[in-house]
DSSP file (Angstrom, degrees, kcal/mol; ACC not computed):
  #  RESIDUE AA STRUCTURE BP1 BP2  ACC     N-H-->O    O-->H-N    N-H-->O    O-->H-N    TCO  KAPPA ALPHA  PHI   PSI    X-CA   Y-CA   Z-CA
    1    1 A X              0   0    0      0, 0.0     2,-0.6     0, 0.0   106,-0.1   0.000 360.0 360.0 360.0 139.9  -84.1  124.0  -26.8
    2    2 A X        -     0   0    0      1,-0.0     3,-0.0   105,-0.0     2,-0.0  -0.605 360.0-122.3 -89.6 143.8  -81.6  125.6  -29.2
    3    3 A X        -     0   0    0     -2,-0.6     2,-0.3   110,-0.0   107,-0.1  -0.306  25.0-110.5 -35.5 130.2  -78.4  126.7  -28.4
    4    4 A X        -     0   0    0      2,-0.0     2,-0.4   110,-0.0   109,-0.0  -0.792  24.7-135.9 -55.5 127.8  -77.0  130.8  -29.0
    5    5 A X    >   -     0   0    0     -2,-0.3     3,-0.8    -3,-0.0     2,-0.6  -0.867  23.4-170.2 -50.6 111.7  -74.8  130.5  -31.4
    6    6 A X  T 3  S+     0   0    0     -2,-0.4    -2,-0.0     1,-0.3     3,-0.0  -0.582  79.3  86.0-106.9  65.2  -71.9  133.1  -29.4
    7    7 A X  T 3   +     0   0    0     -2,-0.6     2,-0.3     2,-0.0    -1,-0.3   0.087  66.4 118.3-145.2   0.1  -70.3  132.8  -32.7
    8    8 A X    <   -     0   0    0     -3,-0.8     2,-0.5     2,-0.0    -4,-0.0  -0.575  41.8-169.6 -74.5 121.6  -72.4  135.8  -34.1
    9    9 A X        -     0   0    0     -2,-0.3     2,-0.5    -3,-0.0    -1,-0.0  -0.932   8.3-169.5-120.9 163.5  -71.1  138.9  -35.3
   10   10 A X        -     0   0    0     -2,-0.5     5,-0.1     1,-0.1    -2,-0.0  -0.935  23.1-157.7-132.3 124.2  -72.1  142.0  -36.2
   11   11 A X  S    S+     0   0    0     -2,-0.5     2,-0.3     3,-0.1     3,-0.1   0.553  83.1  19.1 -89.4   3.4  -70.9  144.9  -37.8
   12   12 A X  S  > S-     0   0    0      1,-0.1     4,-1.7     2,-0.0     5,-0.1  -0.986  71.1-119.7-157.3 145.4  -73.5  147.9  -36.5
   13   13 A X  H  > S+     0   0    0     -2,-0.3     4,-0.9     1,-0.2     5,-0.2   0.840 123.9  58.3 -66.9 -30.2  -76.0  147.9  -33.2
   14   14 A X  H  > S+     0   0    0      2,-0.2     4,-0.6     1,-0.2    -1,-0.2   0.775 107.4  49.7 -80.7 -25.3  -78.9  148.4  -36.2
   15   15 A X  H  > S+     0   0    0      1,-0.2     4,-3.6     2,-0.1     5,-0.4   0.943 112.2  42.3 -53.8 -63.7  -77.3  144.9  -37.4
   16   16 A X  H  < S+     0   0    0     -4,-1.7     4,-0.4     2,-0.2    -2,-0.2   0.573 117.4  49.6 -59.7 -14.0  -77.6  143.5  -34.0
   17   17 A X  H >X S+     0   0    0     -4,-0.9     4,-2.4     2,-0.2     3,-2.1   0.904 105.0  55.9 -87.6 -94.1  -81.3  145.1  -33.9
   18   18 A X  H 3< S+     0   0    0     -4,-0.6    -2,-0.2     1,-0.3    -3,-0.1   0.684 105.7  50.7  11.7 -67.5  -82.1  143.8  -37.0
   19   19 A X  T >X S+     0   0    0     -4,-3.6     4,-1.6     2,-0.2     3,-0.5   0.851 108.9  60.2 -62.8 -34.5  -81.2  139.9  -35.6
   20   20 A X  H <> S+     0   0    0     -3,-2.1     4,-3.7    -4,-0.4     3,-0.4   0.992 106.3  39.3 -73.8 -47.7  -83.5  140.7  -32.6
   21   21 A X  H 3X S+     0   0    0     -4,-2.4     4,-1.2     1,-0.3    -1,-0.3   0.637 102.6  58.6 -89.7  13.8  -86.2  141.3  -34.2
   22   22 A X  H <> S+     0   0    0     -3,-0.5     4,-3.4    -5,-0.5    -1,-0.3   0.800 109.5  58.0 -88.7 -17.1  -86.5  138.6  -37.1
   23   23 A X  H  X S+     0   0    0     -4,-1.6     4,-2.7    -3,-0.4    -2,-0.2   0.953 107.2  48.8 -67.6 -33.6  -86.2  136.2  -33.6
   24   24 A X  H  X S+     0   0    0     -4,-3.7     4,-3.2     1,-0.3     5,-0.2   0.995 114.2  44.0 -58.3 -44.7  -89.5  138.2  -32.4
   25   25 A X  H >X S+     0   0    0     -4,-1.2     4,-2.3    -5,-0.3     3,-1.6   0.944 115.5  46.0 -64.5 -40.4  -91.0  137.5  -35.7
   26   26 A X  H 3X S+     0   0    0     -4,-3.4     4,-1.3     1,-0.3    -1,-0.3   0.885 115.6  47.2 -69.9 -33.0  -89.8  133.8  -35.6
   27   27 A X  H 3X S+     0   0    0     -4,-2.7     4,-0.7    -5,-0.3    -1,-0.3   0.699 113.6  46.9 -85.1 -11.6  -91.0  133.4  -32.1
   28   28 A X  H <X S+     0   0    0     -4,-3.2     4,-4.0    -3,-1.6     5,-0.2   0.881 114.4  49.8 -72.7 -44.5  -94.5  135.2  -33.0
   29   29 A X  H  X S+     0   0    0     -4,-2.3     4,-2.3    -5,-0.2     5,-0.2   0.819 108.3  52.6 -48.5 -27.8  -94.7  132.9  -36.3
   30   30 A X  H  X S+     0   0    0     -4,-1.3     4,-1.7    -5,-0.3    -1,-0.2   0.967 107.2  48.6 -83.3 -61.1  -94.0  130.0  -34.2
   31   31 A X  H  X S+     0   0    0     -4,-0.7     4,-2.6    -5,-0.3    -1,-0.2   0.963 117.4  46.8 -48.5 -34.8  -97.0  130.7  -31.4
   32   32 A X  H  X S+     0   0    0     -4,-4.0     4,-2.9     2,-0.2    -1,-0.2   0.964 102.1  57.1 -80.9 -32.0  -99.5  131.2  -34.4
   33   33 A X  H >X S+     0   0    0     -4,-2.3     3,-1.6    -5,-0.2     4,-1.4   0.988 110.6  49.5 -52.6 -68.4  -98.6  128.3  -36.3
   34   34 A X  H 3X S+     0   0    0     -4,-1.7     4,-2.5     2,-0.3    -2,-0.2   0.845 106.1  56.0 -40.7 -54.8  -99.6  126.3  -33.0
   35   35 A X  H 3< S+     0   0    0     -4,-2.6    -1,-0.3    12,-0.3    -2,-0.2   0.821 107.9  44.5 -40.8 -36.4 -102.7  128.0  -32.6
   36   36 A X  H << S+     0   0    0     -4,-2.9    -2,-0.3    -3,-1.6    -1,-0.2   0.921 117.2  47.9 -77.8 -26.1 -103.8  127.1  -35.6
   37   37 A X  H  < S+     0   0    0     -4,-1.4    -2,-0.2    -5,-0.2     2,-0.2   0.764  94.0  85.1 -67.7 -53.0 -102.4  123.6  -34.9
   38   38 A X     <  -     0   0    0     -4,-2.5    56,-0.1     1,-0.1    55,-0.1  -0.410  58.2-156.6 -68.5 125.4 -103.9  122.9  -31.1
   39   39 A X  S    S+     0   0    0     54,-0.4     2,-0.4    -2,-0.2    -1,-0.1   0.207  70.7  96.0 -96.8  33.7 -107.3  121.6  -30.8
   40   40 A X     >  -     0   0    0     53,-0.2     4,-1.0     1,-0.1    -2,-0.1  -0.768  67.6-150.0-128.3 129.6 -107.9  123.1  -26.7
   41   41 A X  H  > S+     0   0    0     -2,-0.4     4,-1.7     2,-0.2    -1,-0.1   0.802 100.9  53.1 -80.5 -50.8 -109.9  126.8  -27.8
   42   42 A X  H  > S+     0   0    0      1,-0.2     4,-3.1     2,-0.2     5,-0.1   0.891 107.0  43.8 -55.7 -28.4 -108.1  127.9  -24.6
   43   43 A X  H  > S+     0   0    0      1,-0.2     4,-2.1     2,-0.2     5,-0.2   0.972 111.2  51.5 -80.4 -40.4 -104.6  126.8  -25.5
   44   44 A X  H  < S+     0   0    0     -4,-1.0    -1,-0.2     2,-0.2    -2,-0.2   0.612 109.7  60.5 -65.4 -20.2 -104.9  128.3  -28.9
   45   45 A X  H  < S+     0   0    0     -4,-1.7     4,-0.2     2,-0.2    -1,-0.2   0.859 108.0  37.1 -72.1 -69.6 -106.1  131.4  -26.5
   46   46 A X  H  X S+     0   0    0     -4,-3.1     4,-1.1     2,-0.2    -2,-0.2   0.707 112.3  63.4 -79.9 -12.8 -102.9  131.8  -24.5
   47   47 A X  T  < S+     0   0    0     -4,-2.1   -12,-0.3     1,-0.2     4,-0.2   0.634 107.2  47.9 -74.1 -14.1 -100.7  131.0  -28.0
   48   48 A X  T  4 S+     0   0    0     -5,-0.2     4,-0.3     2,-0.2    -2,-0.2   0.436 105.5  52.7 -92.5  -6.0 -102.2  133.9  -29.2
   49   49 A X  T  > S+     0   0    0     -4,-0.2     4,-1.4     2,-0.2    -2,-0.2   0.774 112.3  46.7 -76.1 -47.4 -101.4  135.8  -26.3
   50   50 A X  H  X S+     0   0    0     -4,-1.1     4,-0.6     2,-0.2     5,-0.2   0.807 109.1  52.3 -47.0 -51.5  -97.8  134.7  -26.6
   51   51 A X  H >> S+     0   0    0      1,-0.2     4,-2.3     2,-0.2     3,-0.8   0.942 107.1  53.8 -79.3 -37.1  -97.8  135.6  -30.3
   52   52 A X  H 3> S+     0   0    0     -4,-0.3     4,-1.2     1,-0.2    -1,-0.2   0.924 110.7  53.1 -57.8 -53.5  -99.3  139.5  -29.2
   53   53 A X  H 3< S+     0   0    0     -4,-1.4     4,-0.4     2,-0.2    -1,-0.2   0.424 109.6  43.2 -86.6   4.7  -96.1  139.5  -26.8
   54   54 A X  H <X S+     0   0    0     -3,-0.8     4,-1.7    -4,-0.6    -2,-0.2   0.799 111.4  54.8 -73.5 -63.8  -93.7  138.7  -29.6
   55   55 A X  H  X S+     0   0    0     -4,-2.3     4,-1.3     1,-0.3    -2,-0.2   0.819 109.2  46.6 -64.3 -28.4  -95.5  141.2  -31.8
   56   56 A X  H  X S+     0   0    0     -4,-1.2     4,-1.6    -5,-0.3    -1,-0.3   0.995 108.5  57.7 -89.3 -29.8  -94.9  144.0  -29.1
   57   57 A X  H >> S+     0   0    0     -4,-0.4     3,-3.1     2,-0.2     4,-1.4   0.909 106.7  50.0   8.4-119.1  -91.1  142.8  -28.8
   58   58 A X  H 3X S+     0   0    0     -4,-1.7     4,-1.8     1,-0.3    -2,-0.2   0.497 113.7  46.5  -2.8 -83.3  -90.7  143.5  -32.8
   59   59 A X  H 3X S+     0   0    0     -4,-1.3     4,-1.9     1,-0.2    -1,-0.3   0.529 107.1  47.1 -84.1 -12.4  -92.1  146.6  -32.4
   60   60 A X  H <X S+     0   0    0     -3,-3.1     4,-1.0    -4,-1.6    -1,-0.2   0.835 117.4  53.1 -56.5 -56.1  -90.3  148.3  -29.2
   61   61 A X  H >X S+     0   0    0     -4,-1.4     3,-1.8    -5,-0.2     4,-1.4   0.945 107.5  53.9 -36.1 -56.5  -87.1  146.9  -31.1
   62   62 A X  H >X S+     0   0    0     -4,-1.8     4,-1.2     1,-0.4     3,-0.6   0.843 108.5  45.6 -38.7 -62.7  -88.4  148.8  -34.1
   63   63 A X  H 3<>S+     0   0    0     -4,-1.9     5,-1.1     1,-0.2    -1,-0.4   0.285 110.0  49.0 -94.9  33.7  -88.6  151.7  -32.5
   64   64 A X  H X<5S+     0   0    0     -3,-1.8     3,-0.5    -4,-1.0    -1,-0.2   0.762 105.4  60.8 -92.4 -40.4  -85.5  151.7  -30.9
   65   65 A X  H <<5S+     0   0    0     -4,-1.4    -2,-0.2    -3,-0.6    -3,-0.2   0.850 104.9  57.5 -39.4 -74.2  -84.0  150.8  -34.4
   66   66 A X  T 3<5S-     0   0    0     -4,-1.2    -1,-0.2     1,-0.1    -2,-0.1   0.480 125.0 -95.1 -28.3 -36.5  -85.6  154.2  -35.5
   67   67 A X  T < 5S+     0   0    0     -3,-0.5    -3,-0.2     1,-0.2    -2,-0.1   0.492  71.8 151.1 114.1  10.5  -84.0  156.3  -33.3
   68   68 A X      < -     0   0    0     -5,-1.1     2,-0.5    -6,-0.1    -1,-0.2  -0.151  41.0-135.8 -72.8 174.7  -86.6  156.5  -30.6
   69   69 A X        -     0   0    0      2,-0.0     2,-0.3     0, 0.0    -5,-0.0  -0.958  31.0-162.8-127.9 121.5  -85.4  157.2  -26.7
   70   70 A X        -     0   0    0     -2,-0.5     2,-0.7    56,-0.1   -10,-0.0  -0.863  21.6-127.3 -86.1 130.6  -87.3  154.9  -25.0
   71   71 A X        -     0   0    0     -2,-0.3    -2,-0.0     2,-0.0     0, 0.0  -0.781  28.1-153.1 -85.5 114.3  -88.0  154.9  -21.2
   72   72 A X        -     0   0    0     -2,-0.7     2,-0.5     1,-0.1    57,-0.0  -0.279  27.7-107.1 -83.8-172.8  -87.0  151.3  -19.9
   73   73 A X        -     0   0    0      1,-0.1    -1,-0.1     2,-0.0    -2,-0.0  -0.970  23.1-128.5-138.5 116.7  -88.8  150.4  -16.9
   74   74 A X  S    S+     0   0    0     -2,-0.5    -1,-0.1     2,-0.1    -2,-0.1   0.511  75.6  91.3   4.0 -69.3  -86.6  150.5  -13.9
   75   75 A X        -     0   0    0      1,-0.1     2,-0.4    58,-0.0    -2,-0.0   0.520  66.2-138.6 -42.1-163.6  -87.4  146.7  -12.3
   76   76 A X        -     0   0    0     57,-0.0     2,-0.3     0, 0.0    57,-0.1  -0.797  27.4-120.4-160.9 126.5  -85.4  143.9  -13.2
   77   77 A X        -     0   0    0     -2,-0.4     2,-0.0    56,-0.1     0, 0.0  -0.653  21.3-117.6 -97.7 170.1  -87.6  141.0  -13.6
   78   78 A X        -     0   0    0     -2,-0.3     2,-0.5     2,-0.0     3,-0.0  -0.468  20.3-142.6 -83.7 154.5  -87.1  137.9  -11.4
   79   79 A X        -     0   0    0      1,-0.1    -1,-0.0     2,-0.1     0, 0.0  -0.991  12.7-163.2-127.3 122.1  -86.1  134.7  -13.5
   80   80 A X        -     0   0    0     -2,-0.5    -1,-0.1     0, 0.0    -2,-0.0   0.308  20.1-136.0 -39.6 -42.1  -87.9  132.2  -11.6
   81   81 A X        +     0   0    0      1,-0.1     3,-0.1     2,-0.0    -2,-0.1   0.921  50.8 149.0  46.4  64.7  -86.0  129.5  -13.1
   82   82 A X    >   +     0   0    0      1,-0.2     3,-2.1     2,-0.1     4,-0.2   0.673  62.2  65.2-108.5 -20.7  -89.0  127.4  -13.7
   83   83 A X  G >  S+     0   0    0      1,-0.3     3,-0.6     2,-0.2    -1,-0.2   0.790  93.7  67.9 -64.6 -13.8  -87.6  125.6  -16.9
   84   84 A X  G 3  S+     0   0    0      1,-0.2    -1,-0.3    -3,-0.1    -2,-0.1   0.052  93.4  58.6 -86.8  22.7  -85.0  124.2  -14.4
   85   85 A X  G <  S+     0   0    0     -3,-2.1     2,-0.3     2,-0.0    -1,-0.2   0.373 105.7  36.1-133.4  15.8  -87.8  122.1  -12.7
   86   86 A X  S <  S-     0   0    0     -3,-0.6     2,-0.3    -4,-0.2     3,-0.0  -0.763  83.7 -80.5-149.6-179.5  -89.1  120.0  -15.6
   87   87 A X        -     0   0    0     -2,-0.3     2,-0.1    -3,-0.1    15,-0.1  -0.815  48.2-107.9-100.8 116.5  -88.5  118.0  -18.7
   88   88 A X        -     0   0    0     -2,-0.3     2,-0.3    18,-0.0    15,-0.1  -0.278  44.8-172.0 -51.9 122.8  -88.1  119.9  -22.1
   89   89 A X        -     0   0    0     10,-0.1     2,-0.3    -2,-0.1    -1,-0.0  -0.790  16.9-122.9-117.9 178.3  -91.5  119.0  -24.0
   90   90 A X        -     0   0    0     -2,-0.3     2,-0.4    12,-0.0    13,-0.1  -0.876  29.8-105.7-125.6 157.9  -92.3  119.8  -27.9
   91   91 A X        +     0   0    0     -2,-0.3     2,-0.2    12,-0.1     3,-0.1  -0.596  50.6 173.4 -96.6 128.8  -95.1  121.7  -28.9
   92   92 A X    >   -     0   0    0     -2,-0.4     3,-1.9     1,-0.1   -54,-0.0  -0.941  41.9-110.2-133.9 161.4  -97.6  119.0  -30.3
   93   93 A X  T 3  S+     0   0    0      1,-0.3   -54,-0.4    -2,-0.2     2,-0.3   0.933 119.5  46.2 -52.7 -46.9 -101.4  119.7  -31.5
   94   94 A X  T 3  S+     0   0    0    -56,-0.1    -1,-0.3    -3,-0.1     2,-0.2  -0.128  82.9 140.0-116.7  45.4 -103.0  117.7  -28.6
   95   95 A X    <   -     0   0    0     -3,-1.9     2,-0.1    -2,-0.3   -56,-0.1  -0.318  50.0-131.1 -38.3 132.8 -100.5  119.5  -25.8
   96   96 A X     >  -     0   0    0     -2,-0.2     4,-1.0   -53,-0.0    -1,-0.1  -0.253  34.2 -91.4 -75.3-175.7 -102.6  120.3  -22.6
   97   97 A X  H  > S+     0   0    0      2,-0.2     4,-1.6     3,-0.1     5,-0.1   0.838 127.7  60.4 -84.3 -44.1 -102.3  123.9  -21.1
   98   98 A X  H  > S+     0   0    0      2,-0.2     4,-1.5     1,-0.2    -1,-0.1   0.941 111.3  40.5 -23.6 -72.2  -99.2  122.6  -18.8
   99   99 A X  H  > S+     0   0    0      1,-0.3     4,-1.3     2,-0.3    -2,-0.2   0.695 110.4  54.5 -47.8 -44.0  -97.2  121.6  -22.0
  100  100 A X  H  X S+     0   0    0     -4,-1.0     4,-2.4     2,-0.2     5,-0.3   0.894 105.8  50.2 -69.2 -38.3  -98.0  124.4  -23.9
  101  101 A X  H  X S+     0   0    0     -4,-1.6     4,-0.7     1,-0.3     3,-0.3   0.888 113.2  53.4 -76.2 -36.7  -96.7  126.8  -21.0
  102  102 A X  H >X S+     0   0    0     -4,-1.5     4,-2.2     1,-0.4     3,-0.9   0.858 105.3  57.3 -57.8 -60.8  -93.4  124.5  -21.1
  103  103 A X  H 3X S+     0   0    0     -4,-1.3     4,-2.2     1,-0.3    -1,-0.4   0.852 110.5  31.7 -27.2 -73.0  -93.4  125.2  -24.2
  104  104 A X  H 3X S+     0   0    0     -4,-2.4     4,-1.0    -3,-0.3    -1,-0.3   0.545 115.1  61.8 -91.4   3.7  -93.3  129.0  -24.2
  105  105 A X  H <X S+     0   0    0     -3,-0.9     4,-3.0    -4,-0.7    -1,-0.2   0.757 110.7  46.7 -80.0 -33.4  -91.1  128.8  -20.7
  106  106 A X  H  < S+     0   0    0     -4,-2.2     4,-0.4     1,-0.2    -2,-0.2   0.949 114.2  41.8 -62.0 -33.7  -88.5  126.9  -23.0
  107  107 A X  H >X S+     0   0    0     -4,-2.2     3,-4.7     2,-0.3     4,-2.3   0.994 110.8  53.2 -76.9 -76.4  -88.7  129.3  -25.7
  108  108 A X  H 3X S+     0   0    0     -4,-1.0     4,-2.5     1,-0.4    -1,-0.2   0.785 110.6  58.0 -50.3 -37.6  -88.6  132.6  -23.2
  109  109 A X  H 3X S+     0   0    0     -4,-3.0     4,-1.0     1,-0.3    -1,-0.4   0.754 106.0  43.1 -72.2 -18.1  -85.2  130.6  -21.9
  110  110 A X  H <> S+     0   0    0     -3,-4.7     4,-1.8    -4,-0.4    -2,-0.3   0.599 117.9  52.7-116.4 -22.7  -83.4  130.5  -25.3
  111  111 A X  H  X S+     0   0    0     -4,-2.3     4,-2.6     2,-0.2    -2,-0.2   0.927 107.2  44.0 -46.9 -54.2  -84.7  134.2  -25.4
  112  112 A X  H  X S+     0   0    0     -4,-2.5     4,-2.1    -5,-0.3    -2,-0.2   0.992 116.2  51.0 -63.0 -79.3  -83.4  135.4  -22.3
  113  113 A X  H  X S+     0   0    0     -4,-1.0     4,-1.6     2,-0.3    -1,-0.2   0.673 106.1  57.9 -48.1 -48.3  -80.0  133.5  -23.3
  114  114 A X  H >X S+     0   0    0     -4,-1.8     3,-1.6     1,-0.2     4,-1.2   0.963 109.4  43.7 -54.3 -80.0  -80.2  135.3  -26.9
  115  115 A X  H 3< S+     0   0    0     -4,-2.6     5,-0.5     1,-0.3    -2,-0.3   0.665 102.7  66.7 -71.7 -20.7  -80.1  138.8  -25.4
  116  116 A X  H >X S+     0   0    0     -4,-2.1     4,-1.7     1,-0.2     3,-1.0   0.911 109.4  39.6 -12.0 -66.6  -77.4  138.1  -22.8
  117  117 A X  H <X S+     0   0    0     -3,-1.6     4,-2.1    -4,-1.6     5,-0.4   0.859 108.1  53.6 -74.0 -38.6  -75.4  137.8  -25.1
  118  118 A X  H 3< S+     0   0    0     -4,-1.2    -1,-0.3     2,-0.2    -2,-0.2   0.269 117.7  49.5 -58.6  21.6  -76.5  140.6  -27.6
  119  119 A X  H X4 S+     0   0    0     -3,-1.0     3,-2.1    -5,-0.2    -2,-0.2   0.176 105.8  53.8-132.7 -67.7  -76.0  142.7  -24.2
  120  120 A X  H 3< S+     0   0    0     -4,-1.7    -2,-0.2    -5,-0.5    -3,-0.1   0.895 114.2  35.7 -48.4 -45.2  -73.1  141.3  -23.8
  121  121 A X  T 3< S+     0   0    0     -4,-2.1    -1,-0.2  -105,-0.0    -3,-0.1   0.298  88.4 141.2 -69.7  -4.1  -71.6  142.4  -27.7
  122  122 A X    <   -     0   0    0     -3,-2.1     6,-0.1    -5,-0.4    -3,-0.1  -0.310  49.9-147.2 -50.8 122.2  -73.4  145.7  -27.7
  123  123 A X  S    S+     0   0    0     -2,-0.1     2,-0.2     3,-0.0    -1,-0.2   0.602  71.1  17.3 -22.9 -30.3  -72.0  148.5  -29.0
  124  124 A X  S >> S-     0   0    0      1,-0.2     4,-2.3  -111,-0.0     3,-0.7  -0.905  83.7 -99.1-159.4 165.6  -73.2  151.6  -26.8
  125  125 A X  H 3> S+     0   0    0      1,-0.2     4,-2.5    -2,-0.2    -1,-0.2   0.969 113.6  56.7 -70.9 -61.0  -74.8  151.7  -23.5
  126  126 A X  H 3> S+     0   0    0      2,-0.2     4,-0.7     1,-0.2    -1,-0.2   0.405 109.1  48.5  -6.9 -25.4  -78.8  152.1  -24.6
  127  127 A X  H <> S+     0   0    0     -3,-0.7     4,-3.6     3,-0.2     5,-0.3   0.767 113.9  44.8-104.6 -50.9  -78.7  148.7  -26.8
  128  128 A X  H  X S+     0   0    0     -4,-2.3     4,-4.0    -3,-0.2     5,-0.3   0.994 116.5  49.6 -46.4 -48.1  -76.8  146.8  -23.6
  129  129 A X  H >X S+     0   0    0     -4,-2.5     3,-1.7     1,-0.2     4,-0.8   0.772 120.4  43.7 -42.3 -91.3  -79.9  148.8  -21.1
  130  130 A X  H >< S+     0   0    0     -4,-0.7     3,-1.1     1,-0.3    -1,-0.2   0.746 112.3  42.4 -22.7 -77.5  -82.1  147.4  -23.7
  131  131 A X  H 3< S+     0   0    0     -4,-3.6    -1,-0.3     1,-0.2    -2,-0.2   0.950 113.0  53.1 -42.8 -48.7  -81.0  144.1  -24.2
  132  132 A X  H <<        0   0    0     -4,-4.0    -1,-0.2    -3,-1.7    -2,-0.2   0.754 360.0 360.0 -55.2 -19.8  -80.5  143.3  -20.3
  133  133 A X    <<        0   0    0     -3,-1.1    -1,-0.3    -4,-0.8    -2,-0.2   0.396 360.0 360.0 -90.5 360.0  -84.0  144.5  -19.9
């Protein structure tokens, strides 16, 4: 799993905006490359499901980016901590549906980790809301 680099700076929240969403993009590219890559119709099913939840990422970012006032959704979701109960695996063609989910729990953990810390450097209160969420 990679590391945050907390060594990031930024000079504007549309910088810091900016970073978030080429990671959506990287983290959508990455689920489609593997769909095409997996030979399970089903796995390739839920990596495209993944890559759909990237793509709506990017584009809440977007429009935040824009100037939009977004209403953030109240809840806090629960972190489960399920990546703390297994062995880091790597996304390979002939992954089972287990492996793949490892996969995108590892990925979702070095997510979570990124925007901590972009919550944690925000500028203004709305990009922290945002980021913690």
């Amino acid at each position: 799993m990679e590391k945050i680099n907390k060594n990031l700076s930024f000079d504007s929240t549309d910088e810091i905006l900016e970073f978030a969403i080429d990671k959506e993009v990287e983290a959508k590219e990455f689920y489609e490359f593997w769909a095409q890559k997996v030979k399970n119709a089903a796995i390739k099913e839920v990596l495209l499901d993944f890559a759909a939840e990237e793509q709506n990422h990017k584009e809440l970012l977007q429009k935040v980016k824009a100037g939009e006032n977004l209403q953030m959704p109240k809840t806090k979701i629960i972190d489960l901590k399920l990546g703390e109960y297994f062995v880091e695996v790597g996304a390979r063609e002939n992954m089972n549906y287990e492996e793949s989910l490892r996969v995108a729990i590892q990925r979702e953990i070095g997510a979570k980790e990124l925007y901590t810390y972009l919550a944690s450097i925000a500028t203004n209160q709305p990009s922290k809301e945002l980021f913690e969420r």
